[in-house]
C-alpha positions as CSV (number, residue, x, y, z in Angstrom):
1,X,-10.7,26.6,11.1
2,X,-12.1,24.0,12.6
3,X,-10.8,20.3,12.7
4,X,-11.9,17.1,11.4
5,X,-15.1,16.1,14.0
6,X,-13.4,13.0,15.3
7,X,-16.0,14.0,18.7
8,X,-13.2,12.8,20.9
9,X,-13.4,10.4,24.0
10,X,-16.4,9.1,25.2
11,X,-16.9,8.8,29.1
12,X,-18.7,6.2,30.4
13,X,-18.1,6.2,34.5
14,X,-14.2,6.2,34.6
15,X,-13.8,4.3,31.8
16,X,-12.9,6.6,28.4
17,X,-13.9,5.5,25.1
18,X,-13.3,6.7,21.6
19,X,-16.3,8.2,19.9
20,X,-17.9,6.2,17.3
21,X,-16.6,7.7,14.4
22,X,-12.8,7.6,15.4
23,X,-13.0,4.1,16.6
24,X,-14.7,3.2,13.0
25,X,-11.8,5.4,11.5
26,X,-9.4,3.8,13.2
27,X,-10.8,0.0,13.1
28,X,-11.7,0.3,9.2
29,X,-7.9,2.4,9.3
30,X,-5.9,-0.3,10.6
31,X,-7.9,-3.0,8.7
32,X,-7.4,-2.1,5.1
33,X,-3.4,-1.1,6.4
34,X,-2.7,-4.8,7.3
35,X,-4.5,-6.2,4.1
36,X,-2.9,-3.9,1.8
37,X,0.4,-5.4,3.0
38,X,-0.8,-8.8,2.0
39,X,-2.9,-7.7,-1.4
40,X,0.3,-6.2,-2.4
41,X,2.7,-9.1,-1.7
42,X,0.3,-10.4,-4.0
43,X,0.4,-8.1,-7.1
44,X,4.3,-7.5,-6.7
45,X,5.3,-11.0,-6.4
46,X,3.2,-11.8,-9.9
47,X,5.9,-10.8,-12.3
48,X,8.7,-12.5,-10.4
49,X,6.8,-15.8,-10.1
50,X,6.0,-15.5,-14.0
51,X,9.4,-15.3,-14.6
52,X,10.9,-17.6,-12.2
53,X,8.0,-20.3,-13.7
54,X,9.0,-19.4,-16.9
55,X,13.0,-19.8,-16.9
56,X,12.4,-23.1,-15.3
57,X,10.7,-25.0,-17.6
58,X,12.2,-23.6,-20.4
59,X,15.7,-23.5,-18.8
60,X,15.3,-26.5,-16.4
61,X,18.3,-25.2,-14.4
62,X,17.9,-25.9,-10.3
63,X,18.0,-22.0,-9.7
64,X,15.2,-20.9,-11.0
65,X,13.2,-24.0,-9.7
66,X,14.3,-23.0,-6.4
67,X,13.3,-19.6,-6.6
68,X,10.3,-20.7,-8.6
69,X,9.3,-22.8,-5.5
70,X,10.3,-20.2,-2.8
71,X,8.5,-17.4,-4.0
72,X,5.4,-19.1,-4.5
73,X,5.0,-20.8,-1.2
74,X,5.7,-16.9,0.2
75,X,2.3,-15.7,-2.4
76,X,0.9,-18.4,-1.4
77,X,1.0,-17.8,2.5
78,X,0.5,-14.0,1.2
79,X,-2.9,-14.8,-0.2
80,X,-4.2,-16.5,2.6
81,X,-3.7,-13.6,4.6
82,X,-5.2,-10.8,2.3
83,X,-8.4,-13.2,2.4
84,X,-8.5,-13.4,6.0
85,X,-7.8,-9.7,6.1
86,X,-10.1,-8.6,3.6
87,X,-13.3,-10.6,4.7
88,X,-14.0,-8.3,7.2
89,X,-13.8,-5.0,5.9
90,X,-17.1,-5.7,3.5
91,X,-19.1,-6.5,6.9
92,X,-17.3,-3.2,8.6
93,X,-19.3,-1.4,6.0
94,X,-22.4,-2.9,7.3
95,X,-21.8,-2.9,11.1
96,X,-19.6,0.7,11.3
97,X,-20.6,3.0,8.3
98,X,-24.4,1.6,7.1
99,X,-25.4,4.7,6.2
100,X,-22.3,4.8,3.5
101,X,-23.7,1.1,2.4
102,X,-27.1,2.6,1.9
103,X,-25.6,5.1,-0.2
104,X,-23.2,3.6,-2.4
105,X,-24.8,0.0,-2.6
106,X,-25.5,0.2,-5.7
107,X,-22.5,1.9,-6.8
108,X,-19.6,-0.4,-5.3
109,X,-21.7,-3.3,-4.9
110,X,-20.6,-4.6,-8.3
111,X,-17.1,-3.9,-8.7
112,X,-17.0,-5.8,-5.1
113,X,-18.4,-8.9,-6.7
114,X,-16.7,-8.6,-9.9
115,X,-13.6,-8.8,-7.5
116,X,-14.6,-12.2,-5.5
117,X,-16.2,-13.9,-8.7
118,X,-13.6,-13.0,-11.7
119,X,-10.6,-12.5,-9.5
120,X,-10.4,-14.2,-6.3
121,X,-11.8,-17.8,-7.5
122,X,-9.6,-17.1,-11.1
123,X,-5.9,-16.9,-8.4
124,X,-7.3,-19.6,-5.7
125,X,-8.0,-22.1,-8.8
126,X,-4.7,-21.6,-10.5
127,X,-2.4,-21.0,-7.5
128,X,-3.0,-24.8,-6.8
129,X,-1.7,-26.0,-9.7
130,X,1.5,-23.9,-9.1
131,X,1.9,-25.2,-6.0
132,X,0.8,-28.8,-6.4
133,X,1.2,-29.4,-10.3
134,X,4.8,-28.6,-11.4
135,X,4.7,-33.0,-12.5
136,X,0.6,-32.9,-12.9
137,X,0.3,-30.7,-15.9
138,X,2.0,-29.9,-19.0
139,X,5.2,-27.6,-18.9
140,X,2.9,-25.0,-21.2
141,X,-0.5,-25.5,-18.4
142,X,2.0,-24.8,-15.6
143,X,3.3,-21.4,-17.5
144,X,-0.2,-20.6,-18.2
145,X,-1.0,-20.9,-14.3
146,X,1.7,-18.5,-13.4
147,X,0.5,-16.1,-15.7
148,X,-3.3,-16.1,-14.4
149,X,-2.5,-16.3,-10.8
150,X,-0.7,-12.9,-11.7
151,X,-3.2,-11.8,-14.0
152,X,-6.3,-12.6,-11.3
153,X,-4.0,-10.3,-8.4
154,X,-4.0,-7.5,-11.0
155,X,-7.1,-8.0,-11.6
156,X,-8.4,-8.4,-7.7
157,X,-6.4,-4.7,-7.6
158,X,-8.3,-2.8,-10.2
159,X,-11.7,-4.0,-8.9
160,X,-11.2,-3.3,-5.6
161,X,-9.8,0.5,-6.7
162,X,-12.8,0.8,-9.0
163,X,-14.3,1.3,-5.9
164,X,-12.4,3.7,-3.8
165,X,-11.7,5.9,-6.9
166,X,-15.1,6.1,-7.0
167,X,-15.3,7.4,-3.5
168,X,-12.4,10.0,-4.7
169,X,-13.9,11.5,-7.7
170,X,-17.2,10.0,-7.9
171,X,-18.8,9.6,-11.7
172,X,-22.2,8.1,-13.1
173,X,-24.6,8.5,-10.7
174,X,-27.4,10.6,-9.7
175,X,-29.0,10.9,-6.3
176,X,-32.4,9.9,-5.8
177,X,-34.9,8.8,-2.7
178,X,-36.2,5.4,-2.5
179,X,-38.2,4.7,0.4
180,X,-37.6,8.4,1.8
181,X,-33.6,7.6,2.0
182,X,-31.7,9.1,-0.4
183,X,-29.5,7.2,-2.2
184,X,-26.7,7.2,-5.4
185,X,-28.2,5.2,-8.8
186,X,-26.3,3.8,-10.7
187,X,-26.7,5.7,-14.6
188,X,-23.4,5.3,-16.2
189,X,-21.4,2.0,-15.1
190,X,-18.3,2.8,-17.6
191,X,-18.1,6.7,-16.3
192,X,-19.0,5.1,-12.7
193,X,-16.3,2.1,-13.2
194,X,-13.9,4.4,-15.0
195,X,-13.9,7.4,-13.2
196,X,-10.8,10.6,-13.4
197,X,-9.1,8.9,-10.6
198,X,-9.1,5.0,-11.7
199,X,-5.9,5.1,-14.2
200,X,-3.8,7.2,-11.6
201,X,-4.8,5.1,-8.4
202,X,-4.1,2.0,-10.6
203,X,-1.1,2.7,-12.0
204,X,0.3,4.4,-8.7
205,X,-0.7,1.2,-6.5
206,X,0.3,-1.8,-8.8
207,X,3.9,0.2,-9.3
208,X,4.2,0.6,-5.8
209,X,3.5,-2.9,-5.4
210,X,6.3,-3.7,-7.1
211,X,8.8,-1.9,-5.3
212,X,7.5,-3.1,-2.3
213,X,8.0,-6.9,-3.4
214,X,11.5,-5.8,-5.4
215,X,12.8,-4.6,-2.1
216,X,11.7,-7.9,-0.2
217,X,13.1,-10.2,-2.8
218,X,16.1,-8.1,-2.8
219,X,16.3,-8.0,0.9
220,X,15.6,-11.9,1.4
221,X,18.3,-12.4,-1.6
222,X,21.3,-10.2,-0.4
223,X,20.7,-11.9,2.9
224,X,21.1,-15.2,1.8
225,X,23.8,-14.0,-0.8
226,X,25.7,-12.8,2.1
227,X,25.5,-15.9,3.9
228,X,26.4,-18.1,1.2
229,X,26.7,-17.0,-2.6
230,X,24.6,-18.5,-4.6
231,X,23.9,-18.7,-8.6
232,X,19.6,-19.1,-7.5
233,X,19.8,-16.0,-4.7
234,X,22.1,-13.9,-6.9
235,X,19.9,-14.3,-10.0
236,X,16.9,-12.7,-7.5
237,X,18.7,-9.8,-6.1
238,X,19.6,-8.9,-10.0
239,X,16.3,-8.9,-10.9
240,X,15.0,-6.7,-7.7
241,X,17.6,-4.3,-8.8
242,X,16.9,-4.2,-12.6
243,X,13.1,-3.9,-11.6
244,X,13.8,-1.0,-8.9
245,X,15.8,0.1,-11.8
246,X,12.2,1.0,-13.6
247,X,9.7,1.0,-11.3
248,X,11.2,3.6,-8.7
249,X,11.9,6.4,-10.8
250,X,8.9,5.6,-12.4
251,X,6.8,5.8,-9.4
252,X,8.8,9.6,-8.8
253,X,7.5,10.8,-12.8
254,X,4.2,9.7,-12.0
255,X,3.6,11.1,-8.9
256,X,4.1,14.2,-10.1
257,X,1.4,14.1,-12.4
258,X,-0.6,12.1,-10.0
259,X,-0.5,15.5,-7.6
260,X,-1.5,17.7,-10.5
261,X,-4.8,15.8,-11.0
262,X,-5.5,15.7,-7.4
263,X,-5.6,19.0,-7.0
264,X,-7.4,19.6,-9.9
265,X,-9.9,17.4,-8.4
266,X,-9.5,17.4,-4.2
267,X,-7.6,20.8,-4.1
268,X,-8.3,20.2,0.1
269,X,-6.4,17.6,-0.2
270,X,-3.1,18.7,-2.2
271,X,-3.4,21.7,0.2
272,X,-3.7,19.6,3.0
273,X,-0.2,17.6,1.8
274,X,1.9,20.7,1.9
275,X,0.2,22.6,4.8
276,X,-0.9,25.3,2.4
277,X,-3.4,27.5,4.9
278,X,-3.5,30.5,2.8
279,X,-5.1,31.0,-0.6
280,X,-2.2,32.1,-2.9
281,X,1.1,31.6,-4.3
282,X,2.4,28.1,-2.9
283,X,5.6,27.1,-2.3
284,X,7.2,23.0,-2.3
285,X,8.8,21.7,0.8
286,X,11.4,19.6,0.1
287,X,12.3,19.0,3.7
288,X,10.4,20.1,6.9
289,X,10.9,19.8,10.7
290,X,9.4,20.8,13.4
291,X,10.5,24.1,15.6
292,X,8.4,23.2,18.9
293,X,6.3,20.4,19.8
294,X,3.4,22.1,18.7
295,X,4.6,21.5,14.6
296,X,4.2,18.2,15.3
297,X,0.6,17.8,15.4
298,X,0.1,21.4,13.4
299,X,2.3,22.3,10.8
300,X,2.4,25.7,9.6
301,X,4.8,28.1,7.9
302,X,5.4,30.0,11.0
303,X,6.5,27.0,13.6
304,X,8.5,24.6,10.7
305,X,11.9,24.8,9.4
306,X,12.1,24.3,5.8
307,X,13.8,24.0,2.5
308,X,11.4,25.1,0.5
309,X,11.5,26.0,-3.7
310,X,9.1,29.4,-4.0
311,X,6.6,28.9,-6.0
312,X,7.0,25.1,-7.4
313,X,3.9,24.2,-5.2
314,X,1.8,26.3,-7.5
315,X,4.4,25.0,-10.3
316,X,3.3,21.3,-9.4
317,X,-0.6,22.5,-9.3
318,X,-1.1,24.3,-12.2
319,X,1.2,22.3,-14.8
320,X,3.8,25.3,-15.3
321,X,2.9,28.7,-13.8
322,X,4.7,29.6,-10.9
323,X,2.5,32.4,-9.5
324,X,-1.0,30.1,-10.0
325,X,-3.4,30.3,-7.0
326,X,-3.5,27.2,-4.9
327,X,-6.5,27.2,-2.7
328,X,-5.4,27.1,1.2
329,X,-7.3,25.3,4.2
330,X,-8.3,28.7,5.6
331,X,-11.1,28.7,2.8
332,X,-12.6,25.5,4.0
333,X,-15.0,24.9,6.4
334,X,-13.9,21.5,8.0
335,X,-10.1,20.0,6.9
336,X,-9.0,16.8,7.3
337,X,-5.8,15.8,10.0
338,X,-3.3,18.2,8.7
339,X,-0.1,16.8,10.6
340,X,-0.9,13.1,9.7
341,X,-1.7,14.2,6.1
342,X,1.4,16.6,5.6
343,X,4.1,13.8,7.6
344,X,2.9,11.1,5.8
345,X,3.2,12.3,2.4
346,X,6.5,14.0,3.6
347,X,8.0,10.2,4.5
348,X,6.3,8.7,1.4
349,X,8.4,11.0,-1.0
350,X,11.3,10.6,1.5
351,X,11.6,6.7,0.7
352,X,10.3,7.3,-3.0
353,X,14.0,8.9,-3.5
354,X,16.1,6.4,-0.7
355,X,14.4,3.8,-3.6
356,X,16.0,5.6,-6.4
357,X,19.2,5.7,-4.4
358,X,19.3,2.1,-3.9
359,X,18.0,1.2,-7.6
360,X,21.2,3.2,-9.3
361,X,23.6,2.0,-6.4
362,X,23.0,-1.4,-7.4
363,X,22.5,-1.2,-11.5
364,X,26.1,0.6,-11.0
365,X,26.9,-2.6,-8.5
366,X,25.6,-5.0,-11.4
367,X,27.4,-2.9,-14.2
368,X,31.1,-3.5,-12.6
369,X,29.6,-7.1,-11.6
370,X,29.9,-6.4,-8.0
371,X,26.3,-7.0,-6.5
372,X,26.7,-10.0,-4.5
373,X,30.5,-9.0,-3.1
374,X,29.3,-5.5,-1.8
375,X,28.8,-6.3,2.0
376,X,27.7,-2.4,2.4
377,X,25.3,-3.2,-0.5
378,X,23.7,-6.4,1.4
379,X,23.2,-4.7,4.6
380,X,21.7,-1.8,2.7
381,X,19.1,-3.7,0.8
382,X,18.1,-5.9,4.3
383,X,18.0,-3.3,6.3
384,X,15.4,-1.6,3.2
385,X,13.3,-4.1,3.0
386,X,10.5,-3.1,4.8
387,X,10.4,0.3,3.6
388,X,8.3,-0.2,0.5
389,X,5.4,-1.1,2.5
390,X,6.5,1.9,4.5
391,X,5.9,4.2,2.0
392,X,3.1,2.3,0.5
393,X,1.2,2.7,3.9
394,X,1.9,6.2,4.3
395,X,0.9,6.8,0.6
396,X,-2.6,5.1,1.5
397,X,-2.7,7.7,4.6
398,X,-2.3,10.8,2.3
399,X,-5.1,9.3,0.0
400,X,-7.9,8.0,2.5
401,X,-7.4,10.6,5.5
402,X,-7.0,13.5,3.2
403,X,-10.3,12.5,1.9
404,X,-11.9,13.8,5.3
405,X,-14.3,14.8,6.5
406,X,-15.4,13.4,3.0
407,X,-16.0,9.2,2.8
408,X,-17.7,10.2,-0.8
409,X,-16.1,13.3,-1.7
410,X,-18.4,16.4,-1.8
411,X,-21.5,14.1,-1.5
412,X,-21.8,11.7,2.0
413,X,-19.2,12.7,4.9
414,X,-18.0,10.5,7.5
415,X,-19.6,11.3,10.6
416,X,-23.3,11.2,8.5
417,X,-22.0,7.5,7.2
418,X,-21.5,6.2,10.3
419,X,-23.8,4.2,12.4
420,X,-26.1,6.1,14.5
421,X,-26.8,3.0,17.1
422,X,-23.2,2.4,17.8
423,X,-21.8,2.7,20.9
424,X,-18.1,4.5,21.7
425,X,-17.6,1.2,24.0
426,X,-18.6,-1.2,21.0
427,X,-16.7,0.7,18.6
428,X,-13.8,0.6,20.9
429,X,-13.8,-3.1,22.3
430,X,-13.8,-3.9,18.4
431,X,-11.2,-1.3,17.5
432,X,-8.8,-3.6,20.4
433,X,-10.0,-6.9,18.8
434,X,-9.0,-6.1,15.5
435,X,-5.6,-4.6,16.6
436,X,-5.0,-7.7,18.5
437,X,-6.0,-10.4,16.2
438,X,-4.6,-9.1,12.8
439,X,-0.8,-8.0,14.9
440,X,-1.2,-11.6,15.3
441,X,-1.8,-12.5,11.6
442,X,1.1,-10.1,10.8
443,X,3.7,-11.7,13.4
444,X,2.3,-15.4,12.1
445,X,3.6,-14.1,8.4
446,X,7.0,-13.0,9.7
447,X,7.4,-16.2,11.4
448,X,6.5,-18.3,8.3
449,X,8.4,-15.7,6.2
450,X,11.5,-16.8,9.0
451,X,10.5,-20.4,8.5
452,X,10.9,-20.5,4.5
453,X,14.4,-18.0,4.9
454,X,15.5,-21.0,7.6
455,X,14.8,-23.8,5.4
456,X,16.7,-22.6,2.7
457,X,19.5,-21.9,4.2
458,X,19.8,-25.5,5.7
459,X,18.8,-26.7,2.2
460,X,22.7,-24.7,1.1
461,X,24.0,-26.2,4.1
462,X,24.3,-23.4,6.1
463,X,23.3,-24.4,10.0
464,X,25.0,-22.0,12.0
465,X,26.4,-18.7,11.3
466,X,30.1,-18.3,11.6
467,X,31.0,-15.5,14.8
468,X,32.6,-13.2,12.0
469,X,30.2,-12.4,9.4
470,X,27.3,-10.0,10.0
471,X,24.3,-11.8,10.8
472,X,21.8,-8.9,9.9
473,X,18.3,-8.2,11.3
474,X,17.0,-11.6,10.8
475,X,17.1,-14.5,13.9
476,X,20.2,-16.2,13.4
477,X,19.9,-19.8,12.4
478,X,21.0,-22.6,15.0
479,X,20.4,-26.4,14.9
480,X,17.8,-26.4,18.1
481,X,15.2,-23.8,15.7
């Protein structure tokens, strides 16, 4: 079978470039990888700042105040990262895939405005009361300013997936040629706008959303808990457990159905997630790893170790019957990066379960009312936090490259979207821009991340660490920082 056409290096004297396409791929890749981390902080952290806003005007206890005003200033640094991040990925359709612009202009155009004008402006406006009108506006105005900044990041998420659901399992539209291009019309905006995908993606992202931000609260909270117990810090890690608590088996139910419909719908794709190369019976791989190098980058039955349950693959795909046919790559033409899609999903439902673990682990902690005075615990949950964006990430991988060579499934594919005037050495001087700039937006949110953990822990007293308790991953706090 033949791979994905990434038309590998370019040569230009002895200087190599990526081709146009892979540089696109990967510039538009790491683009939307770094925003997501930001649009998600966003989305996850709206039920927590609801209910932080919430307790303290109605409680008026200094815990949830603190938290209240914490957690904001984080969404707040949050959203002005996602927009910085996300500006640039509406021109990259323009400058890297016009061809995909021409196409589906009419088609994504409005969901991306819908986004900026009901969204975007609805969270800016309201996020400055929260952070500037706690004394300004009535206690019932400043709950009601919580509840729309969350409302406008849900809302920012179901526009913006309006669109690439769209590009998954595209709905309401016919082809036709204007001015000798032919192009998608727009025919039917609710079948367009609510397409087979929509609820799945939707429900999928915004839950993973919230375990990502439950396992950075949590982390942040047992952290702080560890260096000095709180009533504020131990009220947060609760609630990160009791919302891990839901959300993470959740997350497992529903991906299990979400798999069904995708291969229902991108069969190349489900067969691209478990390696499935011939057309037949399939089996589920609970664990894989590799017996040579080779598995690495092409895993197949014959050179990976498994732990496999017969049948349940076709089990999974068909809703019940073990010996249902499951379409294998050998039957396609072109297939999208096997390895990338097969590992990532792999380390996606890898974490999916470590969540589970941790969400049980600590309901039983908060049942015998010993969260805050497990140190194993602590370090658990601060060494996890960064794995919900982990498997968020690699959950976005499975989706978008197992796509290819598709960037509208079964109608535009990616090398015909991509500009036919670019360079490999533009696309590639860009593709190092990008990396370098937004690395630099993502260590400028760690550090002010740092800077709010710093500052509350002087605001509790606590200036240096004592040389017997564990210090964990974060910088340790000193006097000179």
């Amino acid at each position: 079978m033949a791979p994905a056409p990434l038309l590998g290096p370019v040569y230009h004297g002895w200087v190599a470039f990526l081709s146009p396409e892979l540089a696109s791929r990967a510039q538009f890749g790491w683009t939307i990888s770094v925003h997501i981390i930001f649009a998600s902080l966003s989305i996850g952290l709206a039920p927590f700042i609801i209910y932080f806003t919430w307790k303290d005007v109605r409680t008026d206890q200094e815990r949830f105040a603190r938290l209240r005003s914490f957690w904001v200033k984080v969404f707040a640094a949050g959203f002005v990262m996602g927009t910085v991040t996300g500006i640039p990925m509406s021109f990259q359709f323009g400058t890297n895939f016009p061809r995909f612009a021409e196409v589906a202009g009419e088609l994504i155009g409005g969901p991306l405005a819908f986004e900026a004008k009901m969204a975007f402006f609805l969270e800016a406006v309201f996020l400055g009361v929260l952070l500037y009108g706690r004394d300004r506006v009535r206690d019932r105005t400043y709950i009601l300013s919580s509840v729309l900044v969350g409302f406008g990041a849900w809302l920012s998420g179901f526009w913006i997936l309006v669109v690439n659901a769209w590009m998954q399992t595209p709905r309401g539209y016919e082809m036709v040629t204007r001015n000798g291009v032919e192009v998608a019309r727009l025919v039917d905006p609710v079948a367009a706008f609510l397409t087979p995908r929509m609820p799945w993606m939707y429900v999928h992202m915004i839950n993973a959303s919230v375990i990502s931000v439950a396992l950075l609260v949590g982390g942040v909270s047992a952290y702080i808990v560890w260096k000095r117990e709180t009533q504020a810090w131990n009220t947060a890690l609760k609630l990160a457990v009791m919302l891990l608590l839901v959300s993470a088996p959740l997350q497992a139910v529903h991906g299990d159905a979400y798999a069904r419909h995708v291969e229902d719908t991108q069969p190349q794709k489900f067969a691209a997630m478990e390696a499935h190369y011939e057309t037949g019976r399939a089996d589920l791989h609970l664990l894989a790893f590799p017996k040579s190098p080779d598995a690495i980058t092409d895993p197949r039955a014959e050179n990976l170790f498994t732990v496999s349950l017969p049948g349940v693959g076709s089990f999974l795909a068909s809703g019940g019957d073990f010996d249902a046919e499951v379409v294998g790559l050998n039957e396609y033409e072109e297939n999208p990066p096997v390895a990338l899609v097969f590992w990532s999903f792999r380390m996606m439902v890898g974490l999916g379960f470590l969540f589970i673990g941790l969400a049980l682990w600590g309901g039983y902690l908060t049942y015998r009312g010993r969260l805050s005075d497990s140190d194993r615990y602590l370090k658990t949950m601060v060494a996890a936090s960064p794995f919900g964006y982990a498997a968020m990430l690699t959950g976005w991988y499975v989706t978008e490259i197992g796509r290819q060579p598709w960037v509208i499934q079964d109608e535009l594919r990616t090398s015909e979207a991509v500009s036919a005037t670019l360079s490999g050495a533009e696309a590639t001087l860009t593709l190092t821009g990008f990396v370098v700039v937004y690395t630099g937006l993502v260590l400028t949110a760690l550090y002010i991340l740092r800077w709010l953990i710093q500052d509350e822990l002087q605001e509790l007293g606590i200036r240096e660490p004592s040389d017997d308790r564990w210090h964990g991953p974060l910088p340790r706090v000193s006097d000179d920082d």
